[in-house]
N, CA, C and O of each residue as an XYZ file, in Angstrom:
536
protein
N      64.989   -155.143    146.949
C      64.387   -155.050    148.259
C      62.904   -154.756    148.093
O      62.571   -153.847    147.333
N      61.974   -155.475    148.765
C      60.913   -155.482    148.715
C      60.346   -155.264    150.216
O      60.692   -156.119    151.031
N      59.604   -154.329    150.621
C      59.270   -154.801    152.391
C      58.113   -154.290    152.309
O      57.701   -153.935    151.204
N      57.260   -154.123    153.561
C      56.166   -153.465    153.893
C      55.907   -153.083    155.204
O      56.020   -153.908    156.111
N      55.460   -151.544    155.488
C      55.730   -151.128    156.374
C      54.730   -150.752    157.292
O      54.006   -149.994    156.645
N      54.118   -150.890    158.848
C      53.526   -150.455    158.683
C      53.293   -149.772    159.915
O      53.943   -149.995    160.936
N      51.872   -148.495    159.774
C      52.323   -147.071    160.501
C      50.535   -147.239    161.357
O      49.519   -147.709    160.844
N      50.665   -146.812    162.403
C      49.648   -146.845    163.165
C      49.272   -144.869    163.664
O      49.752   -144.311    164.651
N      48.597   -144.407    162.932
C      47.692   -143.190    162.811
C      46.671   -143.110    164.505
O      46.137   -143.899    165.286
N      46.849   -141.817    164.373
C      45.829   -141.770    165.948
C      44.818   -140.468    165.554
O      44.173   -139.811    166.372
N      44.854   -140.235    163.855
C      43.754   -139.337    163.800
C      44.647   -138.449    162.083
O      45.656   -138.822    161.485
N      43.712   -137.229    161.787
C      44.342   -136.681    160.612
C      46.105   -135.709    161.359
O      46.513   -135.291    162.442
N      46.522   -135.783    160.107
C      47.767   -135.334    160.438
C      49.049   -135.709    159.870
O      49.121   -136.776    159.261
N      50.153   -134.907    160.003
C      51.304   -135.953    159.444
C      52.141   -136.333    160.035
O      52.739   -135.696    160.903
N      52.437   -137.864    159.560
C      53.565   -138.501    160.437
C      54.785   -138.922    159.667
O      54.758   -139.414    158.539
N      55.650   -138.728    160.246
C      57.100   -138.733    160.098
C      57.581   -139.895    160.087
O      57.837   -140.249    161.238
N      57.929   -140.980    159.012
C      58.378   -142.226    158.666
C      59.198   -142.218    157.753
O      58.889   -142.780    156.703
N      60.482   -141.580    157.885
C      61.618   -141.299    157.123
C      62.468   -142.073    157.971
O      63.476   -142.475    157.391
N      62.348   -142.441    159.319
C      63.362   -142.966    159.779
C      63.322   -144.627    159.288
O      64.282   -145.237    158.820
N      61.919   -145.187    159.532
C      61.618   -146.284    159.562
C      61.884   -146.960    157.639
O      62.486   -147.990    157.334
N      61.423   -146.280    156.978
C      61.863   -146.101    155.498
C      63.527   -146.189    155.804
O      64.008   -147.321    155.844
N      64.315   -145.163    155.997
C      66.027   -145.007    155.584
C      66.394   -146.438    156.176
O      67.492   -146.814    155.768
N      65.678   -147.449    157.141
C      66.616   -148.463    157.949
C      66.116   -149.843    156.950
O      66.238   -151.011    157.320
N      65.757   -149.577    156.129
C      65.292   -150.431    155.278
C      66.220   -150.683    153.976
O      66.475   -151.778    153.475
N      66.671   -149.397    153.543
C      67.434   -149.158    152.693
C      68.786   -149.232    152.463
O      69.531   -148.510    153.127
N      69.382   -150.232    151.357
C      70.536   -150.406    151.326
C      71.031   -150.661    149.765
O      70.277   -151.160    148.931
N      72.026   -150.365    149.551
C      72.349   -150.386    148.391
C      72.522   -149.094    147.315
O      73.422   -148.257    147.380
N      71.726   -149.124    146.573
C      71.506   -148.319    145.384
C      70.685   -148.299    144.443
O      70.799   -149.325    143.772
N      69.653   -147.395    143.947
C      68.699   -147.504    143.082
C      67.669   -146.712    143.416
O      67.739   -146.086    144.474
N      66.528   -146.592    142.579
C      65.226   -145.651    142.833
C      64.579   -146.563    143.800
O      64.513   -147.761    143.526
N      64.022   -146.033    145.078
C      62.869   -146.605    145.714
C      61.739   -146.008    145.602
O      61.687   -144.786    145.465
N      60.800   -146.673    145.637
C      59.524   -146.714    145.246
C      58.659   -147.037    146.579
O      58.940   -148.076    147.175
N      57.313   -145.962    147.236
C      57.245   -146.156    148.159
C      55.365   -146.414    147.852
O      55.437   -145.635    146.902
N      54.687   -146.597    147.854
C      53.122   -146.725    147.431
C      52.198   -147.184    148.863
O      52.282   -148.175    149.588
N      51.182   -145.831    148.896
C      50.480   -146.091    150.453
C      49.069   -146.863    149.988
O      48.500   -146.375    149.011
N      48.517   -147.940    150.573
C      47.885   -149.052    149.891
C      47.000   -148.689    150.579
O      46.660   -149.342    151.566
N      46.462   -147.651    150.253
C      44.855   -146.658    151.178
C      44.386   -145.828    149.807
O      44.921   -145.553    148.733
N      43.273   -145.614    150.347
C      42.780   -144.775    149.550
C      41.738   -143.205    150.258
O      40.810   -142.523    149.825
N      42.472   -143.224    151.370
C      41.917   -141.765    152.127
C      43.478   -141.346    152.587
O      43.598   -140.410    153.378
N      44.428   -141.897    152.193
C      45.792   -141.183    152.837
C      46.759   -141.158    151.814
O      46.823   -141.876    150.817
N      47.942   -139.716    152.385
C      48.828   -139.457    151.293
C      49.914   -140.085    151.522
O      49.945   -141.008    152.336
N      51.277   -139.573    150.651
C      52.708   -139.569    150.938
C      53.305   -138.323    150.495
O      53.171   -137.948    149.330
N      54.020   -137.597    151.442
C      54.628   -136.347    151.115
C      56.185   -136.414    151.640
O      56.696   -137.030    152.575
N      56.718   -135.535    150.665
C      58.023   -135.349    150.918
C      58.042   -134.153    151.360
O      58.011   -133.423    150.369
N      58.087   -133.328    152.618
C      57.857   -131.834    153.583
C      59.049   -131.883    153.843
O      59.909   -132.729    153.599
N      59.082   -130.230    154.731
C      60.374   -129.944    155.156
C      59.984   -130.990    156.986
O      58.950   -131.325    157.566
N      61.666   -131.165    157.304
C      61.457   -131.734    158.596
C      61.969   -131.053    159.268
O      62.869   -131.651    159.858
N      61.876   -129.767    159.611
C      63.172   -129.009    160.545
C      61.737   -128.612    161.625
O      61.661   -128.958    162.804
N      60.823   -127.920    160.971
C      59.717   -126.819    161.759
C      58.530   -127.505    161.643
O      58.076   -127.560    160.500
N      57.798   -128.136    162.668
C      56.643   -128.835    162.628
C      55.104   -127.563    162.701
O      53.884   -127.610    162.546
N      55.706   -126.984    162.889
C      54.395   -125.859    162.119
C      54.215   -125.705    161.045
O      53.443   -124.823    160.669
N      54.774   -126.397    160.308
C      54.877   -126.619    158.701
C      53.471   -127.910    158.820
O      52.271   -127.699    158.639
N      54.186   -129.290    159.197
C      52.861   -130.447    159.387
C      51.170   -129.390    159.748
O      50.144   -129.244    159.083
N      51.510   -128.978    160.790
C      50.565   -128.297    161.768
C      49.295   -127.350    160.258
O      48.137   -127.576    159.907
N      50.388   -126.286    159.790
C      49.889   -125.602    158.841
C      49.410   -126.320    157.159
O      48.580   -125.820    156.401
N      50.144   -127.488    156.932
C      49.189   -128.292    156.106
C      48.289   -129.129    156.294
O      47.682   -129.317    155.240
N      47.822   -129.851    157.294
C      47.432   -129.868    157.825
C      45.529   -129.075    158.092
O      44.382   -129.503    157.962
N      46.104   -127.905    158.466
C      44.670   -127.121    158.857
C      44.800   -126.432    157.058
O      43.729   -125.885    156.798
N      45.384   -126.380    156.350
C      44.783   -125.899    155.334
C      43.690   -127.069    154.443
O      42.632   -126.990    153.820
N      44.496   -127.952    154.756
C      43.537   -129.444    153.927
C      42.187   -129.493    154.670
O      41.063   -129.682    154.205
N      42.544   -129.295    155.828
C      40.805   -129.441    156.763
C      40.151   -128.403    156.022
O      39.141   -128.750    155.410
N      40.515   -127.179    155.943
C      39.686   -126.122    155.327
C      39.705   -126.276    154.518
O      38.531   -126.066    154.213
N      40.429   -126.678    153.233
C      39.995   -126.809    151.764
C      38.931   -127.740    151.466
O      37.835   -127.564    150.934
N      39.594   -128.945    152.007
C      38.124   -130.084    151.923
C      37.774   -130.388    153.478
O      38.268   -131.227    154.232
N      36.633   -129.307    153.735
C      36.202   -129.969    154.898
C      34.792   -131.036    155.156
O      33.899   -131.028    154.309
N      34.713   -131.725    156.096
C      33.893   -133.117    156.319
C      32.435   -132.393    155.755
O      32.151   -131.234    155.452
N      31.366   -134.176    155.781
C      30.664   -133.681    154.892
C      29.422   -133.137    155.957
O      28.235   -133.167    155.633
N      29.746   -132.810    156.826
C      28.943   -131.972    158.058
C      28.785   -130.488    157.869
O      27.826   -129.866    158.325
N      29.858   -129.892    157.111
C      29.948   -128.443    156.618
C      28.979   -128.597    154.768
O      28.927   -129.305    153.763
N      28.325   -127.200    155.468
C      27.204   -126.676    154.768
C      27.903   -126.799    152.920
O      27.142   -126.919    151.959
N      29.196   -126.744    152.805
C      29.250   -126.026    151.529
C      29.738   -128.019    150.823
O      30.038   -128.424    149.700
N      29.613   -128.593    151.913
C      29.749   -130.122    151.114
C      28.913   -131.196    150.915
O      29.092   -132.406    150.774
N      27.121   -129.824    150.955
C      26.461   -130.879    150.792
C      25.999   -131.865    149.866
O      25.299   -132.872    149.968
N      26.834   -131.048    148.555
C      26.432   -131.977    147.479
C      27.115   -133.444    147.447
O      26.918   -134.418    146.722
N      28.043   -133.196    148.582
C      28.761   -135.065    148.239
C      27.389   -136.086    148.474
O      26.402   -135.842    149.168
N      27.633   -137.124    147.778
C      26.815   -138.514    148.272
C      27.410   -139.433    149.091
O      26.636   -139.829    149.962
N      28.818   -140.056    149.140
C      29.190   -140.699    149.780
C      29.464   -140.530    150.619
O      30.618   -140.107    150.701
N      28.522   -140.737    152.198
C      28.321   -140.141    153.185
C      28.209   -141.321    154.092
O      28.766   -141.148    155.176
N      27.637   -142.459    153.925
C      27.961   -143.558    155.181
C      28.839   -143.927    155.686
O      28.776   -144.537    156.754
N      29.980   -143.652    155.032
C      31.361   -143.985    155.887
C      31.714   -142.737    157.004
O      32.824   -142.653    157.530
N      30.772   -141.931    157.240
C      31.336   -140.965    158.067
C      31.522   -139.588    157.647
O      31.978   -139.525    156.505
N      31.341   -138.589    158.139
C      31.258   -137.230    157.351
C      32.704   -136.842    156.847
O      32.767   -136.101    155.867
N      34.121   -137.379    157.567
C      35.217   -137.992    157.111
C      36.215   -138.467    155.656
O      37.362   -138.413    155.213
N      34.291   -139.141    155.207
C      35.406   -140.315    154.640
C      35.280   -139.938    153.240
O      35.945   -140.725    152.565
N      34.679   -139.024    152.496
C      34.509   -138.749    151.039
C      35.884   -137.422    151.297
O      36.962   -137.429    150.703
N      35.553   -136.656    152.062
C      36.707   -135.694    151.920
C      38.581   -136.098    152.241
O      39.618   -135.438    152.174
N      38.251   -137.472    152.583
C      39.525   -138.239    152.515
C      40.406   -138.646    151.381
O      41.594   -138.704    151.067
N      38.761   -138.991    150.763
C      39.272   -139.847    149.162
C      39.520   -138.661    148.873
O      40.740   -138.635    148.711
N      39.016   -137.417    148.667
C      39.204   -136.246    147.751
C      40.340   -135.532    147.985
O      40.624   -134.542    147.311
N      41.284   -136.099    149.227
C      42.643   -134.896    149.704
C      43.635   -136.249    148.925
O      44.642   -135.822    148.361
N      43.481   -137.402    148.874
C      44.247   -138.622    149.063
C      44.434   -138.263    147.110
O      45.532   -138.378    146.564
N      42.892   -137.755    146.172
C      43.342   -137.670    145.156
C      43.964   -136.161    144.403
O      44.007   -135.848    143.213
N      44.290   -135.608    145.312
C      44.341   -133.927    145.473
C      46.584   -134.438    145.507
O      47.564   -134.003    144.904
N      46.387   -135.359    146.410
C      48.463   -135.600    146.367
C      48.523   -136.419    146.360
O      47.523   -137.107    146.158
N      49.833   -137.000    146.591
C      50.670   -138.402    146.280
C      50.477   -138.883    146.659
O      50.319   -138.701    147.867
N      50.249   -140.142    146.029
C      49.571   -141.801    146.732
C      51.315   -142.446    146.768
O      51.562   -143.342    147.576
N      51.980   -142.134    146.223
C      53.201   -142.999    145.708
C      54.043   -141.893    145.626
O      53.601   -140.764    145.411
N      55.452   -142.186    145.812
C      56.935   -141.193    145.760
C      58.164   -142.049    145.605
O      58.489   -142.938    146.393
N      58.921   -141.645    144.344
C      60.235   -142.432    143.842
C      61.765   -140.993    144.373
O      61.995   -139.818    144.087
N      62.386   -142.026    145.206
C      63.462   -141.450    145.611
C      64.814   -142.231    145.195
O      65.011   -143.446    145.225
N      65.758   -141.115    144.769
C      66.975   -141.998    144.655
C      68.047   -142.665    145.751
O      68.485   -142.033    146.712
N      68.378   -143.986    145.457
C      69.547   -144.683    146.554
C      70.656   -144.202    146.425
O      70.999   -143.960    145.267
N      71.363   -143.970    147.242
C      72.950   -143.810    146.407
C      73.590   -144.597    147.495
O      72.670   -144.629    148.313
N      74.573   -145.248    148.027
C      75.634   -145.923    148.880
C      74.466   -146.311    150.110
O      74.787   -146.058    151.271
N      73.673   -146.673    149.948
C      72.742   -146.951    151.112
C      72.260   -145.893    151.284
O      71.989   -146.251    152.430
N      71.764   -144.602    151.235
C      71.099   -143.663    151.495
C      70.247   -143.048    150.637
O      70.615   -142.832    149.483
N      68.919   -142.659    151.099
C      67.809   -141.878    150.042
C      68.576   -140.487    150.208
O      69.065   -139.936    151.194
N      68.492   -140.139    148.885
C      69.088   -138.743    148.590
C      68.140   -137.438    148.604
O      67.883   -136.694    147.658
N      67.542   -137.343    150.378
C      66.812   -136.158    150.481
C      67.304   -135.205    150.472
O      68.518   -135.311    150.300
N      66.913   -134.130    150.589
C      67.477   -132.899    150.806
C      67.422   -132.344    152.353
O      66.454   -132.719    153.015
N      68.254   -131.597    152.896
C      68.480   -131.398    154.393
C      67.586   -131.247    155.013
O      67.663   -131.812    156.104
N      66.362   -130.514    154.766
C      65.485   -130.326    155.501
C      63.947   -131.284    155.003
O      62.854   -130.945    155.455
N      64.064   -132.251    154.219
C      63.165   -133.072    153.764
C      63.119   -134.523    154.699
O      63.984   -135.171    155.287
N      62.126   -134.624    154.574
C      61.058   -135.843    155.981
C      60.172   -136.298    154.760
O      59.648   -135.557    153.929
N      60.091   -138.257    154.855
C      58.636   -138.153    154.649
C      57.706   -138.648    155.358
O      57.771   -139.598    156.138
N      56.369   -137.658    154.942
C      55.590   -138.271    155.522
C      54.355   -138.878    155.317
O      54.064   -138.733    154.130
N      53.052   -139.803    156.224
C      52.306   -140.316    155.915
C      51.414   -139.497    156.330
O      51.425   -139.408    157.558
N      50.556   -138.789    155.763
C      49.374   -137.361    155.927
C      47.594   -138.646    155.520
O      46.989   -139.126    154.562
N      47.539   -138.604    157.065
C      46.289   -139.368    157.374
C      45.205   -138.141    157.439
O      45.298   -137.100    158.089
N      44.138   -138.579    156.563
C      43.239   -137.804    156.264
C      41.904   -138.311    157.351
O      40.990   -137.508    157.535
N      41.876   -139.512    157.954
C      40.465   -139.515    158.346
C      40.621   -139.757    160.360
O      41.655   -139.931    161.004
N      39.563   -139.697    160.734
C      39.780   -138.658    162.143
C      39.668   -140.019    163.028
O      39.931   -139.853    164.219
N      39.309   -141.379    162.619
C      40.015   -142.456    163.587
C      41.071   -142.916    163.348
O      41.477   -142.929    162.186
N      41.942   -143.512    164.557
C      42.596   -144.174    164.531
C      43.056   -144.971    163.258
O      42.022   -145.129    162.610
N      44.081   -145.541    162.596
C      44.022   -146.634    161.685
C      45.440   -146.965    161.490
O      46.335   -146.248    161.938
N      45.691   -148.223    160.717
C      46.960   -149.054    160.542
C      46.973   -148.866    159.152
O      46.059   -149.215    158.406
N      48.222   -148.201    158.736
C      48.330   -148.148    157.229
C      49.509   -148.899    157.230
O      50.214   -149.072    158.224
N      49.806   -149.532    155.646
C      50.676   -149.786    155.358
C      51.339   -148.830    154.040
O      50.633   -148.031    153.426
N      52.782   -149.051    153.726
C      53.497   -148.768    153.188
C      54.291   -149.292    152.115
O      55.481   -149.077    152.347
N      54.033   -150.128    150.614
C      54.931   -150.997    150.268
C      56.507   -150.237    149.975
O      56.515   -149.064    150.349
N      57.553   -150.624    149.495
C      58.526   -150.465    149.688
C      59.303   -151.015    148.889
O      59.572   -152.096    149.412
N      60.055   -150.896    147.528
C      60.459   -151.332    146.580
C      61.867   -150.637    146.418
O      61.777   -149.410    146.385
N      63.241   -151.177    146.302
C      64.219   -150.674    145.799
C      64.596   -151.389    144.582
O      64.782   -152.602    144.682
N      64.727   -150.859    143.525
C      65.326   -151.503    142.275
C      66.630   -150.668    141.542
O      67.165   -151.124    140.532
């Protein structure tokens, strides 16, 4: 299985595409999921308490914040937006890519595990998702 998926962002934050991923999936084997960006992650979080999203979230803003704050003035790559260097830098901070196991048609998360797509930059955007079961 090969597909591609794709997720429409309305700003930084994380979104929940575990459902759209599991209806894809059939069979058995490792899937392989790779976000074809380079300012956004893939995380495997808990999905029960969204103050969890909320609280990673505002810690990433504060760890790497835009390049408008005083303590990031040494970045250079600055024309894409005060945004867009502290994007690349959270995007290489976690997972670009995540291998999960199939078993009888189902990814073998754990009960309270979601994944999600953690958009780092503050417009709008269309990501995709490739999608590999082998």
């Amino acid at each position: 299985m090969q597909r591609t998926l794709s997720v429409e962002t309305r700003g930084p934050g994380l979104y929940d595409v575990t459902r759209q991923v599991a209806d894809l999936v059939q069979g058995e084997g490792v899937l392989t999921l790779l976000v074809r960006h380079t300012s956004c992650s893939l995380l495997i979080q808990e999905n029960a308490d969204p103050e969890v999203q909320t609280d990673l979230a505002a810690f990433f803003a504060r760890l790497v914040p835009p390049t408008t704050d005083p303590s990031m003035a040494y970045l250079t790559h600055t024309y894409e937006g005060p945004d867009d260097m502290p994007a690349h830098i959270k995007a290489a901070l976690l997972p670009v890519s995540l291998q999960i196991p199939v078993i009888g048609g189902r990814m073998q998360l754990g009960t309270w595990q979601g994944i999600y797509l953690f958009e780092h930059r503050d417009a709008p955007k269309r990501r995709e998702i490739v999608a590999m079961l082998r």
